[in-house]
Backbone as CSV, one residue per row, in Angstrom:
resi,resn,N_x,N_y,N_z,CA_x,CA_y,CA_z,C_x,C_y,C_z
1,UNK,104.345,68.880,85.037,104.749,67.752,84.205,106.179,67.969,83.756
2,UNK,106.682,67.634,84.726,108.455,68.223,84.713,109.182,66.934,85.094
3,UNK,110.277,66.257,85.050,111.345,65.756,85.217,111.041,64.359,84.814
4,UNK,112.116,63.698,84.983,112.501,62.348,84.173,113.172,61.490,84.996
5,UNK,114.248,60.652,85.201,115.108,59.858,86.074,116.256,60.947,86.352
6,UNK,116.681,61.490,84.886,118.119,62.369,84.962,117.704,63.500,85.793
7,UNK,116.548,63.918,86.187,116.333,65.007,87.174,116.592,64.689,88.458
8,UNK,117.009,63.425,89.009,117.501,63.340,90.450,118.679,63.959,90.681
9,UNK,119.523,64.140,89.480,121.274,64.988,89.820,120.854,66.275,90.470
10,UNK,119.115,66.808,90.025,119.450,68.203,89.701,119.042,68.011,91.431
11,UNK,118.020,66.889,92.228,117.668,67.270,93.274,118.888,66.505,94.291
12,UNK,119.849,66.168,93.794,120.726,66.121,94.670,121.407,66.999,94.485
13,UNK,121.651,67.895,93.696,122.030,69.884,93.693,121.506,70.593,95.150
14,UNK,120.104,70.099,95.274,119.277,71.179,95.960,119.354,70.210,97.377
15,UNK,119.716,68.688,97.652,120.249,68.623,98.799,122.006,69.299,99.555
16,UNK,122.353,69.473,98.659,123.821,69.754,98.529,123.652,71.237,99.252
17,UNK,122.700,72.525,98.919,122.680,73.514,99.148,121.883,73.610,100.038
18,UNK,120.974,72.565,100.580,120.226,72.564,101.971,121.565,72.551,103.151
19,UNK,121.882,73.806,103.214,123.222,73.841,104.265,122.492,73.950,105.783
20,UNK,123.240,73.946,106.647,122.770,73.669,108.273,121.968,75.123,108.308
21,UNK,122.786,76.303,107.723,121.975,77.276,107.879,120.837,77.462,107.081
22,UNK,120.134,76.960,106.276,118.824,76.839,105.866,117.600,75.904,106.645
23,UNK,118.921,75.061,107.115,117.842,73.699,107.780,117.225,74.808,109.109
24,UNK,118.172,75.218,109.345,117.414,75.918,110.615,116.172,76.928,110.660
25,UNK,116.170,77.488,109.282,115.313,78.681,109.121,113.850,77.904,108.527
26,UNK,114.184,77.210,107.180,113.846,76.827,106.136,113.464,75.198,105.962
27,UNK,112.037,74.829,106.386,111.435,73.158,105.281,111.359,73.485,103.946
28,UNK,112.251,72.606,103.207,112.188,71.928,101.893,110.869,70.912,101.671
29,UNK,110.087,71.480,100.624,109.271,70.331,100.408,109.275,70.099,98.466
30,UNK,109.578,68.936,98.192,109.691,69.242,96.847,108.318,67.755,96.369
31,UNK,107.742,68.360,95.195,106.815,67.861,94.504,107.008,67.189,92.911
32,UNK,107.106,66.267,92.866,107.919,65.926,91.903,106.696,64.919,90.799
33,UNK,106.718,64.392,89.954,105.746,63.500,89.020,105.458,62.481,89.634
34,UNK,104.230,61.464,89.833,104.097,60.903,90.523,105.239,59.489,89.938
35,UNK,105.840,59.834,88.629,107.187,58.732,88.762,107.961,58.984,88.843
36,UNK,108.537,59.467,89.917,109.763,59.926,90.626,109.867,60.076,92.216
37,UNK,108.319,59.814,92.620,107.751,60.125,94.058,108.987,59.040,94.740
38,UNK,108.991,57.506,94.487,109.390,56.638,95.152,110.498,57.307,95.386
39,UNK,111.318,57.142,94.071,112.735,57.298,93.811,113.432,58.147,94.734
40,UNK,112.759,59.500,94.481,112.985,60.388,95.178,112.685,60.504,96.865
41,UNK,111.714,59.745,97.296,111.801,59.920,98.618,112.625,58.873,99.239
42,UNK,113.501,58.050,98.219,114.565,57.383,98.840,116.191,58.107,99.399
43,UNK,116.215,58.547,97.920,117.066,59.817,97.583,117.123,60.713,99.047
44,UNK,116.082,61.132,99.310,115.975,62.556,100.552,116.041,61.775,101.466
45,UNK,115.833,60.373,101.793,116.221,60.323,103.426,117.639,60.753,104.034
46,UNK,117.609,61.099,105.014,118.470,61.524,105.560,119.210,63.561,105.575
47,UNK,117.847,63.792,104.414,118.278,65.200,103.928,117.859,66.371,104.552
48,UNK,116.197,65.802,105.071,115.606,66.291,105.714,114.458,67.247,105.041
49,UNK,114.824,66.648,102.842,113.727,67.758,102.169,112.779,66.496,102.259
50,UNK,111.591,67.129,102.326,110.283,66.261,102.044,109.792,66.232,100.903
51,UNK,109.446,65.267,100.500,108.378,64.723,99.040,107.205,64.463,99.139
52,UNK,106.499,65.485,98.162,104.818,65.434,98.220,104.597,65.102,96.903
53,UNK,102.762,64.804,96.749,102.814,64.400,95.215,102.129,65.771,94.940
54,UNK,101.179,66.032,93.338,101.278,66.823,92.741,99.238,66.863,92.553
55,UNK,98.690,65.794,93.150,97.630,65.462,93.241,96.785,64.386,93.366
56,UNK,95.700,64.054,94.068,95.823,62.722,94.021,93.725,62.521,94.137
57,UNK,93.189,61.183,94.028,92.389,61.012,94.194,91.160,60.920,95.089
58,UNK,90.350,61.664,95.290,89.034,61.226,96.544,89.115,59.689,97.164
59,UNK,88.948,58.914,96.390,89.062,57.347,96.788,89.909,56.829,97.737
60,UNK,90.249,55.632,98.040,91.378,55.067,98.441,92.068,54.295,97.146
61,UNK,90.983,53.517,96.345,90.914,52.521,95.937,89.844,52.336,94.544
62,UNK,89.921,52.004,93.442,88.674,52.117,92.270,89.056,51.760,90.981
63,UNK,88.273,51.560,90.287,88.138,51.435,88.778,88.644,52.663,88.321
64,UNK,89.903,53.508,88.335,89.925,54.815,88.302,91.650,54.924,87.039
65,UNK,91.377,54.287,86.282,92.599,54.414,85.736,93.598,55.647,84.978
66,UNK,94.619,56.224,85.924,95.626,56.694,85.612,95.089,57.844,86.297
67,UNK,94.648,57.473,87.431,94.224,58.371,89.047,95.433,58.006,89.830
68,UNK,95.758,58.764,90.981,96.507,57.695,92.044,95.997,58.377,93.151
69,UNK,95.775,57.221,94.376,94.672,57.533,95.259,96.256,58.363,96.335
70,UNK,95.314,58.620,97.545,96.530,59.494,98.771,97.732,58.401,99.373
71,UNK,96.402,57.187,99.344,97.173,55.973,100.259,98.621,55.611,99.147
72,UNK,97.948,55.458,97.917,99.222,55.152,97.214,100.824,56.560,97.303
73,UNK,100.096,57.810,97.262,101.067,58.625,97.340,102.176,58.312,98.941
74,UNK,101.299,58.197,100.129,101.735,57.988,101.433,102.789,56.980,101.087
75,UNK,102.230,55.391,100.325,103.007,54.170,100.428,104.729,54.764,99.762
76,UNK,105.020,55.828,98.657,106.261,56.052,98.313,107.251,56.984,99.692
77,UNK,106.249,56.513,100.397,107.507,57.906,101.592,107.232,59.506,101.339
78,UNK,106.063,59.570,100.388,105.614,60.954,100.798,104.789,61.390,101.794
79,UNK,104.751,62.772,101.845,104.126,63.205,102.996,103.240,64.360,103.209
80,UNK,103.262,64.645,102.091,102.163,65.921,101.235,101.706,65.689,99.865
81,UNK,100.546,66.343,99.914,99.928,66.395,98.175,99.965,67.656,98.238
82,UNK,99.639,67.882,96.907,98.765,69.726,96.316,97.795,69.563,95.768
83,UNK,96.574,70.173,96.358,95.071,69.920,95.712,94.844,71.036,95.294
84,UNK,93.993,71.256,94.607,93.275,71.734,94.406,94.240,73.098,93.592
85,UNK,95.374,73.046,92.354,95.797,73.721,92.130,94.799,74.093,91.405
86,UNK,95.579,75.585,90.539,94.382,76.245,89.774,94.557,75.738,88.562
87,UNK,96.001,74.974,88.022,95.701,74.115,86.657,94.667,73.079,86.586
88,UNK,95.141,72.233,87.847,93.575,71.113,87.931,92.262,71.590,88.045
89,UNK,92.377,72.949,88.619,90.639,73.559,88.517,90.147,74.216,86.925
90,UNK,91.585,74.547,86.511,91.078,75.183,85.308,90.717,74.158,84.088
91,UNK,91.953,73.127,84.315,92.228,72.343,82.980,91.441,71.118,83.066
92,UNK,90.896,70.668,84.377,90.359,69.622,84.662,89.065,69.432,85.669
93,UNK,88.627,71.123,85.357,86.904,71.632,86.029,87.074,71.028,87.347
94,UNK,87.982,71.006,87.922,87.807,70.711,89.624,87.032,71.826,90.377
95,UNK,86.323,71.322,90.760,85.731,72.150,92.096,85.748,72.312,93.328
96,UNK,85.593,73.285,94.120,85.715,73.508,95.239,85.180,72.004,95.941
97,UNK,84.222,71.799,95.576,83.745,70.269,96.648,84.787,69.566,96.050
98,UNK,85.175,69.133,94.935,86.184,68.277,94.634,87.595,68.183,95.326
99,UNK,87.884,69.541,95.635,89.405,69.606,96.517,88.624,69.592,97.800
100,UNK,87.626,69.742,98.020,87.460,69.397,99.692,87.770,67.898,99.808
101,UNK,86.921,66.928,98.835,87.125,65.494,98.753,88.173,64.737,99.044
102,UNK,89.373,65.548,98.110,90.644,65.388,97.945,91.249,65.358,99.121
103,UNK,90.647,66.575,100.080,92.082,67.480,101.658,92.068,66.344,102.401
104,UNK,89.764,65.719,102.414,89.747,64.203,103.450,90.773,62.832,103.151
105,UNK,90.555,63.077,101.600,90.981,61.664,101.301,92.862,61.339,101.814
106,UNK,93.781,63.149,101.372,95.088,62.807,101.697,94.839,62.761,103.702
107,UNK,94.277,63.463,104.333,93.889,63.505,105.975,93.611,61.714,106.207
108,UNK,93.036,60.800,105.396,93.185,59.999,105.359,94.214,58.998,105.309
109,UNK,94.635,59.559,104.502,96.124,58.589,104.134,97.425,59.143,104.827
110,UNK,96.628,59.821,105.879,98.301,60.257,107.093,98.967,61.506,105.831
111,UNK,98.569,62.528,104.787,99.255,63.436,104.247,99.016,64.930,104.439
112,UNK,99.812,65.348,104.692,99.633,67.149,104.704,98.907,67.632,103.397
113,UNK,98.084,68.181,103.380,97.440,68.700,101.715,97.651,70.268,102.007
114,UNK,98.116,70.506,100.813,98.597,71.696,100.573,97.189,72.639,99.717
115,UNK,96.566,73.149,100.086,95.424,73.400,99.095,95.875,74.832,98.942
116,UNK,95.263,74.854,97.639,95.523,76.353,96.664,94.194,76.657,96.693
117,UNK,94.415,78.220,96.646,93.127,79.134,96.439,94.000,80.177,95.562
118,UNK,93.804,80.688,94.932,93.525,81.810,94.038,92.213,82.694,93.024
119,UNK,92.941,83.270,92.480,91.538,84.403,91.118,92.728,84.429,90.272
120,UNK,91.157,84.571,89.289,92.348,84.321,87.671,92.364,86.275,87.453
121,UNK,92.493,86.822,86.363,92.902,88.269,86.268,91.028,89.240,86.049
122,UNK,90.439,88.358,85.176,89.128,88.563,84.976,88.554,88.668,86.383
123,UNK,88.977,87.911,87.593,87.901,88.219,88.368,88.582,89.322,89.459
124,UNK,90.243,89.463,89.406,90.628,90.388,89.944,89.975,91.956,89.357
125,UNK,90.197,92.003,88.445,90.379,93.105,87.098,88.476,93.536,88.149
126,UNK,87.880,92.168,87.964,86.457,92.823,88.451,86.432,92.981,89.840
127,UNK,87.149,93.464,90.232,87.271,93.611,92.211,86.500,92.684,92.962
128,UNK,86.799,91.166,92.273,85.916,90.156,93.286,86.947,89.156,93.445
129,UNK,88.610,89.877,93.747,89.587,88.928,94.055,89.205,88.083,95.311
130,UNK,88.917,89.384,96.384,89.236,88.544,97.683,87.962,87.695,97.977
131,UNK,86.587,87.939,97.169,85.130,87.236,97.901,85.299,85.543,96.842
132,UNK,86.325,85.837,95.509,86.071,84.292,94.765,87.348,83.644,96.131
133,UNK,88.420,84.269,96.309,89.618,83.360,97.401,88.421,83.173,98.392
134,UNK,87.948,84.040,99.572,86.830,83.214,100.618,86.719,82.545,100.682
135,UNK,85.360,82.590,98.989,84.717,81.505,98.657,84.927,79.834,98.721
136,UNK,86.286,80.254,97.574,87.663,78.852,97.340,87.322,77.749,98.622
137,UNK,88.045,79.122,99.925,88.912,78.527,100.795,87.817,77.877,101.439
138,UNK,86.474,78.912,102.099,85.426,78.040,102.908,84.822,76.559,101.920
139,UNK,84.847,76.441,100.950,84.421,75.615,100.118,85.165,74.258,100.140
140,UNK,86.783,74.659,100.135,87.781,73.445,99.846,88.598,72.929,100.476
141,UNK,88.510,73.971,101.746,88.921,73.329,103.527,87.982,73.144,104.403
142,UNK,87.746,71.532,104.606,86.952,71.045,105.451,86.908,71.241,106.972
143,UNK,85.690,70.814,107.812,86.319,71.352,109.444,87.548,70.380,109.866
144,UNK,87.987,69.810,110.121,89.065,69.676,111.092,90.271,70.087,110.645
145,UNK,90.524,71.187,110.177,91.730,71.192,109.786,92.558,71.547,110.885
146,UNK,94.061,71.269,110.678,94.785,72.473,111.713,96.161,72.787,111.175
147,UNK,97.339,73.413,112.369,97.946,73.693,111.418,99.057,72.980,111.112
148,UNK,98.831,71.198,111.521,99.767,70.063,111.266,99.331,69.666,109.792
149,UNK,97.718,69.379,109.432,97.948,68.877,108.787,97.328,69.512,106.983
150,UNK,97.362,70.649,107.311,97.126,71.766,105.981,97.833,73.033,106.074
151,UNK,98.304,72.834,104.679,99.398,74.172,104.207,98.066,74.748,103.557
152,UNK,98.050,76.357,103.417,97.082,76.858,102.545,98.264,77.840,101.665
153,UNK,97.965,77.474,99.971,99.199,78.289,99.047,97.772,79.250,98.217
154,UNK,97.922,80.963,98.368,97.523,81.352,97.249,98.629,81.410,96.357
155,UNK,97.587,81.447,95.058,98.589,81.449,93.808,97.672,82.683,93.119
156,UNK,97.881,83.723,92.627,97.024,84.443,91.748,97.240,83.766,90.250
157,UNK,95.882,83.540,89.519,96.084,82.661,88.759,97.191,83.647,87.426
158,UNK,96.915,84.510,87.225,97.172,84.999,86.309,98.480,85.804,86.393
159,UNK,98.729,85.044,87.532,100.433,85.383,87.501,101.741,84.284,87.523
160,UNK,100.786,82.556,87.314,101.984,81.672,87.715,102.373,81.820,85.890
161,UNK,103.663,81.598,86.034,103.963,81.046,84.782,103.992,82.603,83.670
162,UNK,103.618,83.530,84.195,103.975,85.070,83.056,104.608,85.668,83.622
163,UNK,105.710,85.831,84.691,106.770,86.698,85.083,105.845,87.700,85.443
164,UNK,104.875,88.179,85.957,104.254,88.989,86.534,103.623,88.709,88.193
165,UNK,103.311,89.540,88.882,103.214,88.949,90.539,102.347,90.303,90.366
166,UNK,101.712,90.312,91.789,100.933,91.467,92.287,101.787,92.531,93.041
167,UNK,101.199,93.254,93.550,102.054,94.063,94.209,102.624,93.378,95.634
168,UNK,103.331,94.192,96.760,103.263,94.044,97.817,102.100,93.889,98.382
169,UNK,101.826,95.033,98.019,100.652,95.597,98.829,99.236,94.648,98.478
170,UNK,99.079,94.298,98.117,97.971,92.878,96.654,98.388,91.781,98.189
171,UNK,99.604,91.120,97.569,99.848,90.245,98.388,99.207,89.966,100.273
172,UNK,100.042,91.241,100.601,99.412,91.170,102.214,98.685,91.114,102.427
173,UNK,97.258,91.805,101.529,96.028,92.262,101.593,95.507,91.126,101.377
174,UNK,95.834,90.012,100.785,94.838,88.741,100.107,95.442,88.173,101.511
175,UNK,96.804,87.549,101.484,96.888,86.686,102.881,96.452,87.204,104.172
176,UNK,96.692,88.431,104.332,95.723,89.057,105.649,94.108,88.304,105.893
177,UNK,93.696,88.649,104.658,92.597,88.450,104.501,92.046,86.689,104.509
178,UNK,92.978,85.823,104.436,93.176,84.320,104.139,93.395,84.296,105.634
179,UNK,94.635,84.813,106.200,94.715,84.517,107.882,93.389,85.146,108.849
180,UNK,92.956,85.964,108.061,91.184,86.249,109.572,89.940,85.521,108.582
181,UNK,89.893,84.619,107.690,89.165,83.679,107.632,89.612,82.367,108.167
182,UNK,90.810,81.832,108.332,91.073,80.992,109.212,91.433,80.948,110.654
183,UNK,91.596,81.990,110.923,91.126,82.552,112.368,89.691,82.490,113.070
184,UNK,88.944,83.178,112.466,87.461,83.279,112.217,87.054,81.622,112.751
185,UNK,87.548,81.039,111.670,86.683,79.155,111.435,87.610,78.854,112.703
186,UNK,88.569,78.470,112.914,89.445,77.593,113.429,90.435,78.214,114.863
187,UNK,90.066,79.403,114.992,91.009,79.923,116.453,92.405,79.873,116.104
188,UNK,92.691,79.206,117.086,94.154,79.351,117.420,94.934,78.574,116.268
189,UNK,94.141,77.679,115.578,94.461,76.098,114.617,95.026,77.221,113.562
190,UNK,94.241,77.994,113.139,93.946,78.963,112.007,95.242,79.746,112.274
191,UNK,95.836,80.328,113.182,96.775,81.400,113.556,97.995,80.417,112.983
192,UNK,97.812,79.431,113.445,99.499,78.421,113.037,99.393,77.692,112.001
193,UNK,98.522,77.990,110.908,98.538,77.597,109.918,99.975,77.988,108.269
194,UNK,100.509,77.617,107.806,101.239,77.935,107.339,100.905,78.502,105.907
195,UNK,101.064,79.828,105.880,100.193,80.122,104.383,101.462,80.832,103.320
196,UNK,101.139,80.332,102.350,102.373,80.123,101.345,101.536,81.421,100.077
197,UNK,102.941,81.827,99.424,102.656,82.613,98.249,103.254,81.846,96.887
198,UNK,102.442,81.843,95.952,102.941,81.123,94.694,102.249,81.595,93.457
199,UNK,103.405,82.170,92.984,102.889,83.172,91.596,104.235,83.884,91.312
200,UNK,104.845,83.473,90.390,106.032,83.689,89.456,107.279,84.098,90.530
201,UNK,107.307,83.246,91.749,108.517,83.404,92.670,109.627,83.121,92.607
202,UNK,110.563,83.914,92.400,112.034,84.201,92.239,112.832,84.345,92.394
203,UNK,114.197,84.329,92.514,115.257,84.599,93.427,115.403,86.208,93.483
204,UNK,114.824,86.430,91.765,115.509,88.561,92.479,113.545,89.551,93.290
205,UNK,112.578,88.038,93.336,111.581,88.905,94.242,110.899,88.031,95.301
206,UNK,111.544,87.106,95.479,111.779,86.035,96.905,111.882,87.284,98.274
207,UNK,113.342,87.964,98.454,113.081,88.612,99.277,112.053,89.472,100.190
208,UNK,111.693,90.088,98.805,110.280,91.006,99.594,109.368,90.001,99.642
209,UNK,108.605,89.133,98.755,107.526,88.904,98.456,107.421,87.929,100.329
210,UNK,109.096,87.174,100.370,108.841,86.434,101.343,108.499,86.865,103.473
211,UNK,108.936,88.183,102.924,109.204,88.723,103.946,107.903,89.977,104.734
212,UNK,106.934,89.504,103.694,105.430,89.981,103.550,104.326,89.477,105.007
213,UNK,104.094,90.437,105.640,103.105,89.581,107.010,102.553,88.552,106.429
214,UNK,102.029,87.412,106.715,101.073,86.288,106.731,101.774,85.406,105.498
215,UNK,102.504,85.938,105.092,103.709,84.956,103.782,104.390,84.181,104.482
216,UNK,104.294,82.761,105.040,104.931,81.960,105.459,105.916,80.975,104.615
217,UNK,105.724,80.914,103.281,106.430,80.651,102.921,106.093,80.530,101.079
218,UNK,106.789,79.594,100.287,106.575,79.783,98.558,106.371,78.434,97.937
219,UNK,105.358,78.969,97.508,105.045,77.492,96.275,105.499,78.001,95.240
220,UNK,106.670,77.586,94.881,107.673,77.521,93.915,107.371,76.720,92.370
221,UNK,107.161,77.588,91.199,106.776,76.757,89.758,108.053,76.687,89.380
222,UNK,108.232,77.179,88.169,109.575,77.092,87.282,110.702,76.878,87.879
223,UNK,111.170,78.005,88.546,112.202,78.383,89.521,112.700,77.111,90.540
224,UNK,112.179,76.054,90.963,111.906,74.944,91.238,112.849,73.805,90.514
225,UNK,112.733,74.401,89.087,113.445,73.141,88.518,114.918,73.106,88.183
226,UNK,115.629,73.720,89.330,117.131,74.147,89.424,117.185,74.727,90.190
227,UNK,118.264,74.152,90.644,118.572,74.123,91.963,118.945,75.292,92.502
228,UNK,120.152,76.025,91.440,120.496,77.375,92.524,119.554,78.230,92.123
229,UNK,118.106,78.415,91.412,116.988,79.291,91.874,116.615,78.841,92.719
230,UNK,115.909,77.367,92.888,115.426,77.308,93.773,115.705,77.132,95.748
231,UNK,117.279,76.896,95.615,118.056,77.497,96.833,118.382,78.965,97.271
232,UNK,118.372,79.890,96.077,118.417,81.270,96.053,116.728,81.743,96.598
233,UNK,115.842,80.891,95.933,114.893,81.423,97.369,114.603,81.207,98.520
234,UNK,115.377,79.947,98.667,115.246,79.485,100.034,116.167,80.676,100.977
235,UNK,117.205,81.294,100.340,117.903,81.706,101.256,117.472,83.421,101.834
236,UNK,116.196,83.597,100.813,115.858,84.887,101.360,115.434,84.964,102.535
237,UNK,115.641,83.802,103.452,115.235,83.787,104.914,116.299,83.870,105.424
238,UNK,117.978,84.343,105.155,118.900,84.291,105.895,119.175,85.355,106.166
């Protein structure tokens, strides 16, 4: 629940620093309030960053007020959602069937869904990090997925937003473990799937964190909302 109208200067900052040498390494995808979706995916044509929304409804269509369904996100020129974060699971009891609902409904509306899996610290702390992520993932990715039209982002819950991250070694071990369950379900679909890390990512621990086997890329919180952090992590791929 971040930006306003005056936040388009800051994302024409972060087209400005999308230089040829990022375009080549590096997709921009930025997620913005669902009132700014339009605006903004007017803004990026021609930039080459993409605009997703931030969540959206099972439905197409309903008595559902101050929902917005996938089709409506698609109609602003976006081209991704994020389901199934762990604020909407925490703050708004979403469930695993609920973000499955969600992955059909944006697969519906022509959108990439970005689904999150994580563990909050309580269930790490109790060594049942990697069987609650499994769980998450077999629960809230439906069968057809592949790797056009689902991003999979862990986030450890208890690290977005407190300047704390897991180790290296934490990290590989959970996405390892995320890439031979989608291997497992899906073959080859599963291997080219793009699996993202997101949990207090930064410009001074972008480098390693990004450069981690099965870390394809960062779901970016804070750091996000300015530009030269959030170009300073883009560039740990140069």
């Amino acid at each position: 629940m971040h930006g306003v109208k005056a936040s388009v200067a800051e994302f024409g900052r972060i087209a400005e620093g999308y230089d040829a040498g990022l375009k080549a390494k590096v997709d921009l995808l930025i997620c913005p309030p669902a009132t700014l979706m339009s605006t903004l995916a007017v803004v990026a044509l021609g930039t080459r960053i993409g605009i997703g929304g931030q969540d959206c409804h099972a439905k197409p269509s309903g008595a559902y007020t101050g929902d917005i369904a996938a089709e409506m996100i698609a109609d602003t020129g976006a081209t991704a959602v994020i389901l199934g974060h762990s604020e909407r699971r925490a703050d708004h009891g979403e469930t695993d069937a609920m973000a499955r609902a969600k992955v059909l409904a944006a697969w519906r509306a022509g959108l990439v869904a970005i689904l999150c899996v994580g563990e909050t610290h309580a269930e790490r702390d109790e060594f049942r990090a990697l069987d609650v992520v499994r769980t998450q993932l077999a629960g809230s990715l439906p069968d057809g997925a592949t790797a056009a039209n689902v991003v999979i982002a862990y986030e450890p819950v208890w690290a977005i937003g407190t300047g704390r991250t897991p180790t290296i070694d934490d990290i590989a071990e959970m996405h390892g473990v995320l890439r031979e369950e989608l291997i497992a379900r899906f073959g080859d679909e599963g291997a080219g799937m793009r699996l993202l890390y997101g949990g207090s990512v930064k410009p001074e621990n972008a480098g390693e964190i990004l450069h981690v086997p099965n870390v394809d890329g960062a779901l970016v919180g804070g750091a996000s909302l300015k530009a030269e952090s959030f170009i300073a992590i883009a560039r740990a791929y140069l």
